[in-house]
C-alpha atoms as one frame of an Amber mdcrd trajectory, in Angstrom:
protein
   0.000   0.000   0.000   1.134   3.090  -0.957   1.245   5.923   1.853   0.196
   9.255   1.138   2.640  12.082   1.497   1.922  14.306   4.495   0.892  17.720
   4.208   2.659  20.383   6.771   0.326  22.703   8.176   0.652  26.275   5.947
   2.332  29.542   7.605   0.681  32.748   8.063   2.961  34.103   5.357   2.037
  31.260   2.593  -1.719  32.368   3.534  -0.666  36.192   2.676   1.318  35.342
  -0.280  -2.071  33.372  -1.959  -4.260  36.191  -0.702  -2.760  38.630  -2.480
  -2.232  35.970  -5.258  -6.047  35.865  -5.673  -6.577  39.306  -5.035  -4.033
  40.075  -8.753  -5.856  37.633 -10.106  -9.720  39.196  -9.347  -8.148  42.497
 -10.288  -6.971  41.089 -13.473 -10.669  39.648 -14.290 -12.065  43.272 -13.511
  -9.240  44.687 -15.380 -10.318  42.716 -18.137 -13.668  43.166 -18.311 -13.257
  46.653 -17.581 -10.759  46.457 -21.286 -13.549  44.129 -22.858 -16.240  46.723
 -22.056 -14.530  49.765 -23.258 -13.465  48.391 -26.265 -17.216  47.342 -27.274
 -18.038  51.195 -26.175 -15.175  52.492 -28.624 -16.513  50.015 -31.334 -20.406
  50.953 -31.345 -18.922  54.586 -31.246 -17.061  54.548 -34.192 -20.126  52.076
 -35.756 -21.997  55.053 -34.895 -20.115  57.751 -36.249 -19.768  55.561 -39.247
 -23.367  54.829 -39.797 -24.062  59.120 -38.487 -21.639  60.752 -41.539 -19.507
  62.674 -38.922 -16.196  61.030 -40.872 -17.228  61.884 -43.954 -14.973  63.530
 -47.037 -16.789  65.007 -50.025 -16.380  62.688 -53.027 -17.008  65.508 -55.383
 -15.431  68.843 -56.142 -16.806  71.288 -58.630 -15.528  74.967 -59.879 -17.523
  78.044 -60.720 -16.055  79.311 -63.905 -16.730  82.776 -62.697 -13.100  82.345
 -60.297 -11.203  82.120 -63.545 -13.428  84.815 -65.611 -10.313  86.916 -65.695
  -7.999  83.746 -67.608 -10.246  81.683 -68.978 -10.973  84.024 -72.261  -7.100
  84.018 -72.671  -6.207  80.510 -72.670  -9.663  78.744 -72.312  -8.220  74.996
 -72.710  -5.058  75.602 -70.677  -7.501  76.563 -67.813  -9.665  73.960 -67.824
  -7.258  71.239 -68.218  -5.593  72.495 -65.376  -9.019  73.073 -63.276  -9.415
  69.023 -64.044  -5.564  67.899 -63.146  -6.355  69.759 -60.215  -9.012  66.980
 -58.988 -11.715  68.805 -59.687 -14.747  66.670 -61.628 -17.562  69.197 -62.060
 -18.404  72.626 -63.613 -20.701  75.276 -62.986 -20.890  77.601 -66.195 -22.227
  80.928 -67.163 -24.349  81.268 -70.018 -22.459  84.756 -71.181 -19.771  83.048
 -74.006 -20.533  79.388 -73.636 -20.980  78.575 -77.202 -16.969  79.676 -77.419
 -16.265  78.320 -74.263 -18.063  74.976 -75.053 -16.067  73.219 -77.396 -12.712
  73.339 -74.514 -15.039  72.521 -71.469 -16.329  69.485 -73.496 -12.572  68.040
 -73.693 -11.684  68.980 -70.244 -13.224  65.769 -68.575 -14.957  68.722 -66.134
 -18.683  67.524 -66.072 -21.131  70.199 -66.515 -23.725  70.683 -63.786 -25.197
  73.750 -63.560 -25.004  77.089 -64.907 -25.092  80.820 -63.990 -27.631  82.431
 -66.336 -27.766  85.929 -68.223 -30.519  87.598 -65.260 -32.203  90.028 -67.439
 -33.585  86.738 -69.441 -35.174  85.885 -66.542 -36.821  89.375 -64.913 -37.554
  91.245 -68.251 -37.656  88.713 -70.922 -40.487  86.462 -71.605 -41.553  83.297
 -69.979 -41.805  81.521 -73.673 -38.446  82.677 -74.706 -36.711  80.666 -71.851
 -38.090  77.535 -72.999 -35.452  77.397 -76.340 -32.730  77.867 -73.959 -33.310
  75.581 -71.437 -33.923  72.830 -73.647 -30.115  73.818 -75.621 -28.599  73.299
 -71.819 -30.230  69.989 -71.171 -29.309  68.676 -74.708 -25.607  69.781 -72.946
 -26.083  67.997 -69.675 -26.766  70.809 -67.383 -29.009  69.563 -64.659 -29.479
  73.142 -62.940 -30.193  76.488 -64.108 -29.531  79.447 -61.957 -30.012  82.891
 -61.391 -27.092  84.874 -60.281 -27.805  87.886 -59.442 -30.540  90.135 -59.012
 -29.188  93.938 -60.068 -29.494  96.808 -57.764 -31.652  98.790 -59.769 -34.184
  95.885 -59.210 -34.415  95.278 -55.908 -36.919  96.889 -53.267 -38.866  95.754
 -50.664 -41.368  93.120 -49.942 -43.705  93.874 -53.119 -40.740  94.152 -55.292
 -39.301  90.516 -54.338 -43.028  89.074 -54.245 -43.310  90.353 -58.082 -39.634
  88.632 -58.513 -40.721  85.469 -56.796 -43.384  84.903 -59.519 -40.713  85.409
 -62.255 -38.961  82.294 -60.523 -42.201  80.673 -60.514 -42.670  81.082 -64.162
 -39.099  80.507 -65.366 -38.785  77.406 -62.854 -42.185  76.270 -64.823 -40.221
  76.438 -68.186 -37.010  74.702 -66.550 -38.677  72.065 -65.307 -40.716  71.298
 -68.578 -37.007  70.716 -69.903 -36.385  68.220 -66.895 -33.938  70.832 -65.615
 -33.968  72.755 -62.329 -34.123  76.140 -61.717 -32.456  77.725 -58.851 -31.832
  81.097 -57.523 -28.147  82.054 -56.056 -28.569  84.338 -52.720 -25.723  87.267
 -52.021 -26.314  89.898 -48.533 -28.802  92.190 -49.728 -31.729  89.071 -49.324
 -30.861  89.456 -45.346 -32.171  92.647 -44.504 -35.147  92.579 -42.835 -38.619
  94.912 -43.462 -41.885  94.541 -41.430 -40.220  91.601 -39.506 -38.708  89.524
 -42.487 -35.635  89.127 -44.136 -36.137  89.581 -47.931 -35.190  86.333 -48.292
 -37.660  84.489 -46.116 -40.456  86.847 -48.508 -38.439  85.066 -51.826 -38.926
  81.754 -50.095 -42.629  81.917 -49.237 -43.111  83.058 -52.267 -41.248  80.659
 -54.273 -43.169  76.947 -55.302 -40.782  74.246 -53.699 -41.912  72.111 -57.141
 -40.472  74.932 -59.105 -37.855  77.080 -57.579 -34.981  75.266 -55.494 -31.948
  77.686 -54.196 -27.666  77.682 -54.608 -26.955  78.548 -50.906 -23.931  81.017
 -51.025 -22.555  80.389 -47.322 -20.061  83.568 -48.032 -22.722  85.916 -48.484
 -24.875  84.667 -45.738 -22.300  85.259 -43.407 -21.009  88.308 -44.339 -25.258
  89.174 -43.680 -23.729  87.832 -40.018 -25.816  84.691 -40.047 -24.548  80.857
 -39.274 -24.554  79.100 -43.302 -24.869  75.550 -41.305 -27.558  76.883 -38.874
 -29.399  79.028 -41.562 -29.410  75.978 -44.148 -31.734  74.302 -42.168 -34.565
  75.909 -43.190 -33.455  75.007 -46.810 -33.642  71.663 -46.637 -34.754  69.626
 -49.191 -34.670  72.914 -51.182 -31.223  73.378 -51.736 -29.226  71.356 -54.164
 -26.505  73.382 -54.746 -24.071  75.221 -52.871 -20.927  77.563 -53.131 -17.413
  77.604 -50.771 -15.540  79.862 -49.917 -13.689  81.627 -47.154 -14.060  84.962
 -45.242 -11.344  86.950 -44.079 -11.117  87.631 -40.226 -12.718  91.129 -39.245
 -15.022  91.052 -41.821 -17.653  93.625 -41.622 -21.546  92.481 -41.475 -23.396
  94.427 -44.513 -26.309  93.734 -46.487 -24.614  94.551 -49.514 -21.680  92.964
 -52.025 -19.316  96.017 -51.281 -16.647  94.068 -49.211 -13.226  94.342 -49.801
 -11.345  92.287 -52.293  -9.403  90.926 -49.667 -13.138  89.752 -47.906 -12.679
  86.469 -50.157 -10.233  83.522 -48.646  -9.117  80.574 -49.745 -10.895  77.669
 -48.526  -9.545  76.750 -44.920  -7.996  80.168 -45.156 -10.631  82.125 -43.489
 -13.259  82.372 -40.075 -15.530  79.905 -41.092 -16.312  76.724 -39.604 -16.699
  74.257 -43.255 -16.388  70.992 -40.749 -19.925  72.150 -39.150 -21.215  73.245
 -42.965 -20.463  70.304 -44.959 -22.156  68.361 -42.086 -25.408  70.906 -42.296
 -25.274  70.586 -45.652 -25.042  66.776 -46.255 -28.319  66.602 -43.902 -30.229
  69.351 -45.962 -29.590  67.315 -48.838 -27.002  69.623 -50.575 -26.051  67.206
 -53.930 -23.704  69.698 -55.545 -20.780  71.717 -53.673 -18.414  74.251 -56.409
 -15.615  76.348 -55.125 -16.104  80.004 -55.888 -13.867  82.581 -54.893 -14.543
  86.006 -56.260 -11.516  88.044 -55.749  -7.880  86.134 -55.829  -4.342  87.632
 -54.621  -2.878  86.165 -57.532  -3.492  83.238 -60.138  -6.877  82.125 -59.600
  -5.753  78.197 -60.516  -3.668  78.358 -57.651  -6.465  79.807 -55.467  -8.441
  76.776 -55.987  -5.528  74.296 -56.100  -5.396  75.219 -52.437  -8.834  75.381
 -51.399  -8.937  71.687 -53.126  -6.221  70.711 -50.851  -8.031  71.272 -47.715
 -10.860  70.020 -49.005 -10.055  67.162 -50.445  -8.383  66.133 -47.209 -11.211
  67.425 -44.828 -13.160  64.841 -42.385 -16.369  66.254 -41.070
């Protein structure tokens, strides 16, 4: 028979030594867990931020022609082939010389997307005679038609932009017959208020959303000293396109376009806060995004080379 080995009674400090044994190893279970659980918290946050847009990067880049207005007349194809190599994919157009301009924008690659029309067309020609010009754009693949500017001389108060509005009504009639969009392009002036209103808020009640969508300018509306990404809300589902560009610091609020030449920044250059737009804009349900700048220190290619590079690279 085999005798078992006898076990010596254990001293106090053997006792200690597996107490604090077990204790390591009950913190390492709560350590654990504690690992375990924050790591399925991190993972359902960045599911959520995922599923939310917050890391988002636009896809698409577009140009308003009217930045290189100065150049492109010179050395039309040079300009747009270097708009393209840039990265940028789309164009926004004015109607003033695109027949010349056509043939170069055509083998540029740059898609066009909307376009800037002549205004007077619009506020003193006739409803009828938009209808041939429209349908020329669409045969081009422009998808939006916009006006750009209404003139000094014919603005006014709240009869004067009712009387407008209907003009959009009518022309958007004629735009959408072509299975094109027509869209009008805000600046300052639109933000000053009479009887309680901004002159814009009149324009938009007085607008049909089946008709008339808009090309929110976030420039101008800040220069009017409003927030573009808190103001867009009440555009949404109403505006498809929208322009970028940056304000200088100490920029004066006006109701007018009479800021300094040095007023217009390079993207990312400027004040305002395009991480907080692009997100306002993405939930409005903002399609089309073109970089505008009006004034430029210098070359105007290089201006938007470098508001592509922050953009391009921007998570919002």
């Amino acid at each position: 028979m085999v005798g078992l080995a006898r076990r010596e009674p254990r001293t106090a400090s053997e006792l200690r030594s597996d107490a604090q044994g077990g204790a390591l190893c009950h913190c390492c279970i709560i350590i654990d867990m504690t690992s375990r659980r924050e790591f399925l918290q991190a993972t359902s946050l960045a599911a959520a931020l995922s599923v939310s847009g917050r890391a988002a990067q636009l896809k698409t880049l577009g140009v308003q022609l009217y930045t290189v207005r100065d150049v492109l007349p010179k050395k039309p194809q040079e300009t747009l082939d270097a708009i393209r190599a840039i990265g940028y994919q789309e164009a926004e157009a004015t109607y003033a010389g695109l027949d010349d301009l056509w043939p170069a924008l055509e083998r540029s690659g740059l898609k066009p997307v909307s376009i800037h029309l002549d205004s007077t067309s619009v506020t003193k020609g006739k409803p009828d005679d938009l209808s041939p010009i429209f349908d020329k754009l669409k045969q081009r693949g422009f998808q939006y038609a916009v006006f750009p500017y209404l003139p000094e001389p014919e603005r006014g108060g709240i009869e004067v932009i009712q009387a407008v509005a209907e003009k959009f009504n009518r022309a958007g009639e004629k735009c959408r017959a072509a299975g094109m969009t027509f869209c009008y392009h805000n600046h300052a002036f639109e933000f000053a208020t009479e009887k309680g209103a901004t002159l814009f808020q009149v324009m938009l009640d007085h607008t049909d959303p089946k008709l008339v969508a808009f090309e929110l300018d976030a420039f101008w509306v800040s220069v009017a000293g409003l927030d573009p990404a808190e103001f867009i809300r009440k555009l949404s589902g109403r505006v498809p396109l929208m322009h970028l560009k940056d304000k200088a610091q100490g920029t004066a609020v006006m109701y007018k376009e009479s800021v300094p030449r040095t007023a217009f920044k390079e993207v990312g250059s400027g004040v305002m806060d395009f991480p907080k737009l692009l997100r306002a804009a993405a939930a409005a349900g903002v399609a089309h995004y073109f970089v505008e700048q009006d004034q430029t220190p210098g070359d105007p290619v290089e201006s938007l080379r470098k508001s592509f590079g922050y953009l391009s690279k921007l998570n919002y």
